[in-house]
C-alpha positions as YAML, in Angstrom:
chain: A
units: angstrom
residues:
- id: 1
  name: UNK
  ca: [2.23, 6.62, -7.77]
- id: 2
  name: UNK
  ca: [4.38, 4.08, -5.99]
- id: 3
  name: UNK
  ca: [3.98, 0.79, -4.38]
- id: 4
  name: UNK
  ca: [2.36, 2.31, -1.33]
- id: 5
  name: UNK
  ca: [-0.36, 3.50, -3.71]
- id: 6
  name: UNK
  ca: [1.18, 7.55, -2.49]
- id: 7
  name: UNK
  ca: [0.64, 10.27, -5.57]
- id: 8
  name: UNK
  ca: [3.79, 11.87, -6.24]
- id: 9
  name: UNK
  ca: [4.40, 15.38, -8.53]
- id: 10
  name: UNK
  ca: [7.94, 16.20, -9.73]
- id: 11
  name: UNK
  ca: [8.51, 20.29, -10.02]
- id: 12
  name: UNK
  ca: [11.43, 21.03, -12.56]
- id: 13
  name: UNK
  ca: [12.50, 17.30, -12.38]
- id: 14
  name: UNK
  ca: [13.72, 17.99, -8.37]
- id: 15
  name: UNK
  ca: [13.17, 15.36, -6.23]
- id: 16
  name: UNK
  ca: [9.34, 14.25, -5.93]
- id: 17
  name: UNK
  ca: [6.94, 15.15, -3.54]
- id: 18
  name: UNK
  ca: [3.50, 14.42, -2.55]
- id: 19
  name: UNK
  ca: [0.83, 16.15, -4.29]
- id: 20
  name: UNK
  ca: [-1.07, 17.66, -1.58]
- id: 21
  name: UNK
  ca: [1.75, 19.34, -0.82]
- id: 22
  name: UNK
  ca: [1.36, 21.44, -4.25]
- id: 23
  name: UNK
  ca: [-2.49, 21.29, -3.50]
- id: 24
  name: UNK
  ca: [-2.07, 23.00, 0.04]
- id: 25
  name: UNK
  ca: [0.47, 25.18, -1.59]
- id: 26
  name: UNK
  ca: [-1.86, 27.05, -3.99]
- id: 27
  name: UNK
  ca: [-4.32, 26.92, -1.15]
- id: 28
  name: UNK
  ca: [-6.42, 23.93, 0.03]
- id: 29
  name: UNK
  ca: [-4.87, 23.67, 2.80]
- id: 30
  name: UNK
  ca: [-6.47, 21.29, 5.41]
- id: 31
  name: UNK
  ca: [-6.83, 17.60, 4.60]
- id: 32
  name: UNK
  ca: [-10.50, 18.36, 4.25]
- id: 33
  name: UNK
  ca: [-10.73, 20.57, 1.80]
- id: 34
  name: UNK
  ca: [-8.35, 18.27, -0.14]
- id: 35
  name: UNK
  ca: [-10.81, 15.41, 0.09]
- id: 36
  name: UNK
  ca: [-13.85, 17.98, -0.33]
- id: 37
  name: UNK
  ca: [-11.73, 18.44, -3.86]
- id: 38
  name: UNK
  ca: [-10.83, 15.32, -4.96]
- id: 39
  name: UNK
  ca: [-13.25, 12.34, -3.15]
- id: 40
  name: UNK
  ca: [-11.96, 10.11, -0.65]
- id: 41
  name: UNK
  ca: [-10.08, 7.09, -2.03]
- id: 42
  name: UNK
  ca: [-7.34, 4.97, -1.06]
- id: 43
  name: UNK
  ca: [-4.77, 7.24, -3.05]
- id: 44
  name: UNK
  ca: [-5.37, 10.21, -1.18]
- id: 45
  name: UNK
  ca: [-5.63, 8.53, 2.07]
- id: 46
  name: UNK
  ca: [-2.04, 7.22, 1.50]
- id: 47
  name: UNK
  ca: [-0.95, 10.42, 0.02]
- id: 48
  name: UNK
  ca: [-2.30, 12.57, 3.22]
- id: 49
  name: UNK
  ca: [-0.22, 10.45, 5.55]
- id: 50
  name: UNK
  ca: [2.94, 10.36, 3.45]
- id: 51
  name: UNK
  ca: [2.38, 14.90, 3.15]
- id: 52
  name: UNK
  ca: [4.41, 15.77, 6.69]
- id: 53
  name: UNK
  ca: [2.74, 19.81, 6.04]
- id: 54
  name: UNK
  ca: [-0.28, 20.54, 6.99]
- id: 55
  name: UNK
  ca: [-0.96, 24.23, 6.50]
- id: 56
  name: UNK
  ca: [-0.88, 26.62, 3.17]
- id: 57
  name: UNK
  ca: [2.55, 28.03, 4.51]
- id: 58
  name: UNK
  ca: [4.18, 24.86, 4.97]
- id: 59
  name: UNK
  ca: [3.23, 23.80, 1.74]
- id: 60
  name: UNK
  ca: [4.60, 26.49, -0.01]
- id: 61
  name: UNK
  ca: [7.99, 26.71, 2.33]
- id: 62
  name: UNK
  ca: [8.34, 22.95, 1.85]
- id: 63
  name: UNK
  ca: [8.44, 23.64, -2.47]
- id: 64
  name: UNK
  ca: [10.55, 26.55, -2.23]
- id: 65
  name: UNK
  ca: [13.62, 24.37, -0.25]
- id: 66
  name: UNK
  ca: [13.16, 21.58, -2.64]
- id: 67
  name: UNK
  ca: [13.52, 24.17, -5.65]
- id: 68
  name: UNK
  ca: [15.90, 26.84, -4.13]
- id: 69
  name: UNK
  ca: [18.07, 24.38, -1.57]
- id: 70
  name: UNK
  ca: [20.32, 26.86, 0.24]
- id: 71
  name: UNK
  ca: [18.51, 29.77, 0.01]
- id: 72
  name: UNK
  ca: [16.49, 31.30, 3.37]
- id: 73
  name: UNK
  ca: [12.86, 30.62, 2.88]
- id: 74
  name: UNK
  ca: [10.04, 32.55, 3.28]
- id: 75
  name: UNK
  ca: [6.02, 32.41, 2.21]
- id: 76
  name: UNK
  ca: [6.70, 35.73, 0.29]
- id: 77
  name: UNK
  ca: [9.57, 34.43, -1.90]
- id: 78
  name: UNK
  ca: [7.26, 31.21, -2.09]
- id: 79
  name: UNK
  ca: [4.80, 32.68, -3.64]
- id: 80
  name: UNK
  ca: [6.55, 34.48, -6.29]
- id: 81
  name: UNK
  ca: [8.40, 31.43, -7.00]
- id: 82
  name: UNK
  ca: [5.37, 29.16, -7.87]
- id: 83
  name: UNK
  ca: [3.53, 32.23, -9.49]
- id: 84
  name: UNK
  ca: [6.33, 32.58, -11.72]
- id: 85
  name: UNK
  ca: [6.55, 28.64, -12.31]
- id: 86
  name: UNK
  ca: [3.30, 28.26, -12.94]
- id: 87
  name: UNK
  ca: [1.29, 31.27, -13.52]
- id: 88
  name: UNK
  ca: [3.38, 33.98, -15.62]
- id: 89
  name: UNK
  ca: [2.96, 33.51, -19.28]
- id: 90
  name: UNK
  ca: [6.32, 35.29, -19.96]
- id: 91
  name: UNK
  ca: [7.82, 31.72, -18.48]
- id: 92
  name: UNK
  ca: [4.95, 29.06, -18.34]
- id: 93
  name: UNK
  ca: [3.58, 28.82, -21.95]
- id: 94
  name: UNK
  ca: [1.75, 25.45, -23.39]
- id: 95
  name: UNK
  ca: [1.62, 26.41, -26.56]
- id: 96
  name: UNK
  ca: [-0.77, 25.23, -28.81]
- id: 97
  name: UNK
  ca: [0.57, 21.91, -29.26]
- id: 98
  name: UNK
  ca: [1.07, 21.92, -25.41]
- id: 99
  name: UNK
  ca: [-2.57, 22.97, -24.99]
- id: 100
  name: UNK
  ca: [-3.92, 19.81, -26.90]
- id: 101
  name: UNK
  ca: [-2.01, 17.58, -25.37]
- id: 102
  name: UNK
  ca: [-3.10, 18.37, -22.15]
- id: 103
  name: UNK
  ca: [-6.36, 18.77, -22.98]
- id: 104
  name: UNK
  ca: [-6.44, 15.31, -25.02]
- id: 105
  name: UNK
  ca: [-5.01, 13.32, -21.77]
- id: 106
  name: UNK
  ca: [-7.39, 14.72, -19.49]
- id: 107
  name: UNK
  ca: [-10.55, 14.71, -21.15]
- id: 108
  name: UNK
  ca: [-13.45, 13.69, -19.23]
- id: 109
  name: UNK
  ca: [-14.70, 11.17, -22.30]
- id: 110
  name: UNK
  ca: [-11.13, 9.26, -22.36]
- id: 111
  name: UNK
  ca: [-11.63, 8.37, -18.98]
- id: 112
  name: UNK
  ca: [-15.06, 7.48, -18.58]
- id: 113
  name: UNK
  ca: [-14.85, 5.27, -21.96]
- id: 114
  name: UNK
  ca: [-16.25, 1.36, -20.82]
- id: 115
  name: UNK
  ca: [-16.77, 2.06, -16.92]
- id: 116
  name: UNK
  ca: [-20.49, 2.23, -15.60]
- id: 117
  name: UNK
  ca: [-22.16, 5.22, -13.61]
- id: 118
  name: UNK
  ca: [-22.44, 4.83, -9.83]
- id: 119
  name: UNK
  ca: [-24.81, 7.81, -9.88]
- id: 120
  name: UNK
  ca: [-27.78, 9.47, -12.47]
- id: 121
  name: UNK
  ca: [-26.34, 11.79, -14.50]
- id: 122
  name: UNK
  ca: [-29.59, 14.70, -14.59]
- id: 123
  name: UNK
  ca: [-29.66, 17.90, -16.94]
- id: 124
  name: UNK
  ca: [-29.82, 20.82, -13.87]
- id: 125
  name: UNK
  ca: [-31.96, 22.68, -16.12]
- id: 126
  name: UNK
  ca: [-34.40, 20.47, -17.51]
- id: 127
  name: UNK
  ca: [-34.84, 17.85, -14.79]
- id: 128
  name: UNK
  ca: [-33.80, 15.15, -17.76]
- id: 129
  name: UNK
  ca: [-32.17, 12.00, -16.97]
- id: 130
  name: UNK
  ca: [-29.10, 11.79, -19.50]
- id: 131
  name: UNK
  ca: [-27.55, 8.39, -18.03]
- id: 132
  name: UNK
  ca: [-28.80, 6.22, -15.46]
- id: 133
  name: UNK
  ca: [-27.36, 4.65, -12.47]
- id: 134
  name: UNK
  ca: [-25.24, 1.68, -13.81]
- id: 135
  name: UNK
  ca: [-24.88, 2.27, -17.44]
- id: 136
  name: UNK
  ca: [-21.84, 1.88, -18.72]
- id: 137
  name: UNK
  ca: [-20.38, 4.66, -21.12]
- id: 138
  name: UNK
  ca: [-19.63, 3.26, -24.61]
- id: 139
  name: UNK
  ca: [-19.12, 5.89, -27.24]
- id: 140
  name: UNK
  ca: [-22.48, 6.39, -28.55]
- id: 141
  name: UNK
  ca: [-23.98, 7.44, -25.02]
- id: 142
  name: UNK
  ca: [-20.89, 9.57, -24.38]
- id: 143
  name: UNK
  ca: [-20.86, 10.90, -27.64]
- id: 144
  name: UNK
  ca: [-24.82, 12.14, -26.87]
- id: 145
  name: UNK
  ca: [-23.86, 13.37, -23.18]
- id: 146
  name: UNK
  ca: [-20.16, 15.18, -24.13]
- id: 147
  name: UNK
  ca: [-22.32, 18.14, -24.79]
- id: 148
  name: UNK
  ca: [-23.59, 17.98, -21.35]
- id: 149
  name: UNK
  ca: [-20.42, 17.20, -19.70]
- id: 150
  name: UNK
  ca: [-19.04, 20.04, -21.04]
- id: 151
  name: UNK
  ca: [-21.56, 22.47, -20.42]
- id: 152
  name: UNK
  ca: [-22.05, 21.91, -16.54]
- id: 153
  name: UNK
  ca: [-23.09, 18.68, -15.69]
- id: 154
  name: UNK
  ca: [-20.86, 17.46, -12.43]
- id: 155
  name: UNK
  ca: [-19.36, 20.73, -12.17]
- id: 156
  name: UNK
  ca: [-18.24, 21.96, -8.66]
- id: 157
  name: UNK
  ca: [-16.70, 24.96, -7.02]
- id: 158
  name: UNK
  ca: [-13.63, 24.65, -5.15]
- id: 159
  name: UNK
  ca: [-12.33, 28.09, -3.12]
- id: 160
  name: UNK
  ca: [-8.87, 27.71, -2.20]
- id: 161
  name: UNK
  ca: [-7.57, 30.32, 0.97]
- id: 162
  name: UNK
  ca: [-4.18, 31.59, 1.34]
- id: 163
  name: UNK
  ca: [-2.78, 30.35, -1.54]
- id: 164
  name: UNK
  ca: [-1.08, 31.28, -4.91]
- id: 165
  name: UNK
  ca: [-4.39, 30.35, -6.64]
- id: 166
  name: UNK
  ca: [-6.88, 33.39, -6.32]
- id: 167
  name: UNK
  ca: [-10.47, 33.33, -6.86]
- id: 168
  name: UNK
  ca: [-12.73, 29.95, -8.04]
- id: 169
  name: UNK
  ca: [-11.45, 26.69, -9.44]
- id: 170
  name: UNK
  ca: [-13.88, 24.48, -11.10]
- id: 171
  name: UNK
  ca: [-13.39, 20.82, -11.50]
- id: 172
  name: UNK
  ca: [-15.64, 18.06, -12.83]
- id: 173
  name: UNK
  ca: [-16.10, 15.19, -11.01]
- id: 174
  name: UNK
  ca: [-18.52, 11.80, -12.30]
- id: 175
  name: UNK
  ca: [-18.49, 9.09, -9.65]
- id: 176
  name: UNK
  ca: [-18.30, 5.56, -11.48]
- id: 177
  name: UNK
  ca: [-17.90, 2.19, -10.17]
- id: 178
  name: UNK
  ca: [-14.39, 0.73, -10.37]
- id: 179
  name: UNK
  ca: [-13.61, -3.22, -9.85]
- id: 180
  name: UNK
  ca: [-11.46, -4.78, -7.18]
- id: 181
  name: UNK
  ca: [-10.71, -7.85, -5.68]
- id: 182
  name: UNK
  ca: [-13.75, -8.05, -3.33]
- id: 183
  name: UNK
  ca: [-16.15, -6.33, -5.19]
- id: 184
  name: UNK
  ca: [-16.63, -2.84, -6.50]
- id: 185
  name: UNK
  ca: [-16.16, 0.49, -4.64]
- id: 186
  name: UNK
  ca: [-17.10, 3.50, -6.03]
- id: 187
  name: UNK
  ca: [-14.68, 6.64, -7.44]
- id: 188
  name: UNK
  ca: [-14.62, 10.16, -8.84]
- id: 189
  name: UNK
  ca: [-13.16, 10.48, -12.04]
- id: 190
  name: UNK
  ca: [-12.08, 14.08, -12.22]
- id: 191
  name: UNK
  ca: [-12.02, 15.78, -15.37]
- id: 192
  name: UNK
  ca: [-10.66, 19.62, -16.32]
- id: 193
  name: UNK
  ca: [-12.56, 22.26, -18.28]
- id: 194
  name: UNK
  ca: [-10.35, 22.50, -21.74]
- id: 195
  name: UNK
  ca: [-7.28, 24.83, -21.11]
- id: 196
  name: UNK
  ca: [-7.60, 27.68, -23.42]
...
């Protein structure tokens, strides 16, 4: 982030860029399906008006100039290029140490550690209330809901068109209440399914 609260993402340490544009590039591309994904907040807000693309193909022309300056682009040669970044195992390995580090940062449980719930938290099965409205997560009650959390609890679908990501992407998303100066608002904390 900066100082106008805008969400940057660096690709191969080229100049930064805002990170809807990567999000429309592997295929959410309207604004709304980019809020759909990640909540509305502030960030995003400032991040949608600083991202001068607004479709899939604009998004992914707009990468491949910042990583291939010179070069003709096109949404074919765009593709490849971020498939090949991001998505071919022959060039884009973690590792395992990789894997658990990424894993480790964005855990679910590291995040919600010490902030309280701004909605029930209910087994889909059972009907059971694992944490109500308002509690705040310290490590025992996390500790007794990970198992949830990791299972399906918060879970939603996201479908993105056009892009280089094809078929479902699942993200986890717990609202929670943060502070500010006038009171409390609440936000989704967005977690990731551990990368295997």
């Amino acid at each position: 982030t900066d100082a106008k609260d805008v969400v940057y993402v660096r690709i191969d340490r080229t100049r930064k860029l805002p990170v809807t544009v990567l999000l429309r590039a592997l295929g959410f591309g309207s604004d709304q399906e980019i809020t759909e994904l990640l909540g509305d907040n502030e960030y995003l807000s400032n991040t949608l008006e600083k991202d001068n693309t607004d479709s899939t193909e604009k998004a992914l022309l707009e990468i491949y100039e910042r990583l291939r300056p010179g070069e003709p682009p096109t949404v074919e040669n765009a593709k490849s290029l971020l498939v090949s970044r991001f998505f071919d195992p022959k060039r884009y390995d973690l590792a395992n140490v990789g894997r658990y580090k990424i894993n480790k940062k964005l855990h679910i449980k590291n995040r919600l550690f010490n902030q309280r719930l701004a909605e029930t938290l209910v087994d889909p099965e059972t009907g059971e209330i694992l944490a109500a409205e308002g509690t705040i997560l310290d490590r025992r009650t996390l500790d007794r809901i990970l198992p949830y959390l990791e299972k399906n609890i918060g879970f939603k679908t996201a479908k993105p068109m056009g892009g280089v990501v094809e078929g479902d992407v699942e993200l986890q998303s717990i609202k929670i209440y943060a502070p500010e100066s006038e009171g409390e608002r609440v936000i989704n904390v967005i977690g990731n399914a551990n990368i295997t």
